[in-house]
C-alpha positions in Angstrom: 50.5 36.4 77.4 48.6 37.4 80.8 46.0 35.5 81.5 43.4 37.6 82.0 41.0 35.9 84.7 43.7 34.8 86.6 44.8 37.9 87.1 41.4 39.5 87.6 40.8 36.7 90.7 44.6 38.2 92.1 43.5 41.7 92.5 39.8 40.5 94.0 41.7 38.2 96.9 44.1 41.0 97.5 41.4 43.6 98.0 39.2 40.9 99.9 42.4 40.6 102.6 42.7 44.3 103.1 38.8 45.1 103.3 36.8 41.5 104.0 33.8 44.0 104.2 34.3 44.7 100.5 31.4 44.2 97.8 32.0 43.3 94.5 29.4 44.8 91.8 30.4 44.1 88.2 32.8 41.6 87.1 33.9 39.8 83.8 35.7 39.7 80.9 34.5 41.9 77.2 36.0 42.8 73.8 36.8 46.2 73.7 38.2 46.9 70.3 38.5 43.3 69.1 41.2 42.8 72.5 40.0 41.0 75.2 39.4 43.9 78.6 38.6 42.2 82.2 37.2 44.5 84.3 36.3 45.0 88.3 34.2 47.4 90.4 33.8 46.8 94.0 32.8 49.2 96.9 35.6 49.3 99.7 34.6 50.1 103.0 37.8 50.2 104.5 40.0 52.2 105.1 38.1 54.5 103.0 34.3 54.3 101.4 34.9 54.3 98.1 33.6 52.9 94.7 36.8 51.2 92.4 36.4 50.5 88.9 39.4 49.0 87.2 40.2 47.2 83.8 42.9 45.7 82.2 44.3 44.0 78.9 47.7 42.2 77.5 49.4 44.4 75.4 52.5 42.8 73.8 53.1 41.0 77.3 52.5 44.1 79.4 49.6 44.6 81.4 48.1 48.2 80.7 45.4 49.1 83.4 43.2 51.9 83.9 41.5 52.7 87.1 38.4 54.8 88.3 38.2 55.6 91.9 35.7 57.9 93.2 33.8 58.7 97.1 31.4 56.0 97.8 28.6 58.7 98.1 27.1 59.1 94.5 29.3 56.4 93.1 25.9 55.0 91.1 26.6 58.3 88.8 30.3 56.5 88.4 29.5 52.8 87.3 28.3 54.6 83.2 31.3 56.7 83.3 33.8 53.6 83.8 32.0 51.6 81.3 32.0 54.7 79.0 35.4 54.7 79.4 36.8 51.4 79.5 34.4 50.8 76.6 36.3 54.0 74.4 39.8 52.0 75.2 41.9 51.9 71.8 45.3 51.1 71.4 47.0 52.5 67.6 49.3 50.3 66.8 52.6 52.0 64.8 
């Protein structure tokens, strides 16, 4: 099992070593169809101005991520879309 928060603080140092300018907007962990989801979205200013969304979930021992990345300019517009999507995240089991 991944442990979600743990993992969630990894990608947030890593980010912070590349970019120490970076701002972190929205963090946290949420059920998104009864499975745990952690979830990021920070603003990088270097090398590149741009807004990051990413979340993540176990699944089976696996981590499956998905990622939003989009110009800094307009990237309030962004912040409903990755929740909209993060928040539609289903996995059909067989």
């Amino acid at each position: 099992e991944i442990r979600l928060a743990a993992k969630k603080a990894g990608y947030l140092s890593e980010w912070q070593k590349t970019d120490p300018k970076l701002k972190e907007l929205s963090e946290g962990i949420v059920t998104v169809d009864g499975r745990d989801m952690a979830y990021l979205g920070v603003l990088h200013k270097s090398p590149e101005k741009i807004y990051r969304f990413l979340f993540f979930t176990d699944y089976r021992g696996m981590l499956l991520t998905g990622e939003l990345i989009c110009p800094k300019k307009g990237y309030k517009d962004w912040i409903t879309v990755g929740n909209e999507v993060m928040n539609s995240f289903h996995i059909r089991e067989k």
